[in-house]
C-alpha positions in Angstrom: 24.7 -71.0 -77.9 26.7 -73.1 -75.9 26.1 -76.9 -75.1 25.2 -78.6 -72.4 28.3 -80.3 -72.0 29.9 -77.0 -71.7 28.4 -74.8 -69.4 29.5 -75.6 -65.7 27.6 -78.3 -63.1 26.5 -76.4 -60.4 25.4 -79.1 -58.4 29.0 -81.0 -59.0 30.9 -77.6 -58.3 28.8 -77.4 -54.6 30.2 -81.5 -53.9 33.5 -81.1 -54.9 33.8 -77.4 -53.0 32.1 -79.7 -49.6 34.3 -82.9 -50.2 37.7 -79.8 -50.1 36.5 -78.1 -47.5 35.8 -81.3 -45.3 39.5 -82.3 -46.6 40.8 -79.1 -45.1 39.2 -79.6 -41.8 40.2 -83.1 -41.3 43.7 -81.7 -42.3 43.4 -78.6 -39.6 42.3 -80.8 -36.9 45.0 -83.6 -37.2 48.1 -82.8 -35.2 51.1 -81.7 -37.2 53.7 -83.7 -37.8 57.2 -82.2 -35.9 59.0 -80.0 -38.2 62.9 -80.2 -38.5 65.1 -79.0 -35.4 61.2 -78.6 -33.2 60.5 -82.0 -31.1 56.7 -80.7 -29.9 55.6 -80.4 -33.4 54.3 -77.0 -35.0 52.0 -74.8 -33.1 50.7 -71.2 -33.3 52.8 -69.0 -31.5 50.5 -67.7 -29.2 49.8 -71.4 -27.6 53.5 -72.2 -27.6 55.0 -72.8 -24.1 57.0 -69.8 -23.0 61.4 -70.6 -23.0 62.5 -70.3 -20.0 65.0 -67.3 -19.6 68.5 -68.0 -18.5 70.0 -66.1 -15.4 72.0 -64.0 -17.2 69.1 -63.0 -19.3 67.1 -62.4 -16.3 69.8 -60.3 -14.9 70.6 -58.4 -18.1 66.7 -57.2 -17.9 67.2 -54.7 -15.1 70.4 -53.6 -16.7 68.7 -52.2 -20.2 65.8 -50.7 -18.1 68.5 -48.8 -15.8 70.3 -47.8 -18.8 67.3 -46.6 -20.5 65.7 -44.5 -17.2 69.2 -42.7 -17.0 69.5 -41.5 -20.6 65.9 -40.4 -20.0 66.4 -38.7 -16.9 69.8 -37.3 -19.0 67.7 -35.8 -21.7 65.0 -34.3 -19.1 67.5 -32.3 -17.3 69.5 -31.3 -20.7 66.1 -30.0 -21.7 65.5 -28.2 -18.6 68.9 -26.2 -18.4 68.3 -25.0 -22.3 66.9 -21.7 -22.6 63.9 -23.0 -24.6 62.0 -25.7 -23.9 62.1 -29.3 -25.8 58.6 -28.7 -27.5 59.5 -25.0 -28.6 62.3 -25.7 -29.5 60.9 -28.5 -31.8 58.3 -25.8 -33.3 61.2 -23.1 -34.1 62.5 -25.1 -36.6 59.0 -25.4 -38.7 58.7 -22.1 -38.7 58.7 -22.2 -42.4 55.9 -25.2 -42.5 54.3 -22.6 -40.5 54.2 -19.8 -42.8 52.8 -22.2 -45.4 50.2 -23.6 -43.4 48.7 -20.5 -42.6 49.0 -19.2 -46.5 46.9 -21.9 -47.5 44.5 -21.8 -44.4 43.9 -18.1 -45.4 43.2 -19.5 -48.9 40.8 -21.7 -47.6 38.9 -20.0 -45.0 38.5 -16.9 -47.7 35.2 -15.9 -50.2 37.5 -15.3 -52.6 35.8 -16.5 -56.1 39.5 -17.7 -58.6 
């Protein structure tokens, strides 16, 4: 049998988990102090202030998107010149997952007792 002394407060455990939790609250709510190399102090990033982009940044912008339209438009008319088209040609080469796919389907769907 175990003493008194050694089986656990409940009551004491309930204050001391109320006094933390009101601890980390207070500590929540305070503002942060600034963290090295950030002058507005730490904040989630979803309600930090938005940098300002540079003009060549802005400029570059366009540049990518063009870039990535014409190797789009590239690989559209590549795929229309081909003799197959792109999502055939993507199933001729798992013609073998094919063959084992439908193996085991026909294993599946059959009566067949083992």
């Amino acid at each position: 049998m175990s003493t008194p002394e050694e089986r656990p407060n409940l009551e004491a455990a309930l204050v001391l988990a109320q006094v933390a939790r009101a601890k980390l609250a207070a500590a929540l709510d305070r503002p942060q102090a600034p963290g090295a190399g950030d002058p507005r102090g730490w904040q989630p990033v979803r309600k930090r202030p938005r940098e300002p982009k540079s003009k060549a940044a802005k400029k570059a912008e366009p540049r990518r998107q063009r870039g990535r339209l014409e190797a789009a438009g590239r690989r559209r008319l590549a795929a229309g010149q081909s003799r197959r088209s792109r999502p055939r040609q993507n199933r001729i080469g798992n013609a073998a997952a094919r063959r084992d796919a439908r193996a085991l389907s026909r294993e599946r769907h059959s009566n067949a007792w083992l």
